[in-house]
C-alpha angles and dihedrals in degrees: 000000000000095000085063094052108097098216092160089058099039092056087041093062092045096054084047093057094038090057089047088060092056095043087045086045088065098060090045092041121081092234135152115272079237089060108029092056089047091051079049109044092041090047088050100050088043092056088040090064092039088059103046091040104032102029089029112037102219091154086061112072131070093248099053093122088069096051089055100055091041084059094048098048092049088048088053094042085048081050101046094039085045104045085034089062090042090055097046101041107024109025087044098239117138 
């Protein structure tokens, strides 16, 4: 019976829903905007990473080292388009 029991996905949602709390601590807490948008933006990538290993599986399968560049490359082409717009249009380089 304990090999039915999905324990992986089980902590998994708790942690989920663990993370949620903090993130939803920083709107009901009086905090810096500094420190309110880290706690944000950690708690997001963390759960990020709970829901695509743990929900998604990506770890599972034999080409798993593909997923994971895949995932790299599309984070560092997110970083460079982001950071490239704030460049041109906010910091005033063009």
């Amino acid at each position: 019976m304990k090999e039915l029991f999905p324990a992986k996905q089980v902590n998994g949602f708790v942690f989920s829903l663990l993370l949620t709390v903090v993130a939803l601590s920083v709107y009901f807490m009086d905090m810096s905007f500094e420190l309110g948008m880290t706690i944000l933006l950690v708690t997001a990538f963390i759960q990020a990473g709970v829901q695509l290993i743990i929900f998604m599986h990506a770890g599972e399968s034999k080409d798993k080292g593909m997923i994971y560049t895949s995932l790299f490359y599309s984070i560092f082409i997110a970083l460079v388009t982001i950071f490239g717009s704030l460049l041109a249009m906010v910091w005033g380089y063009m």
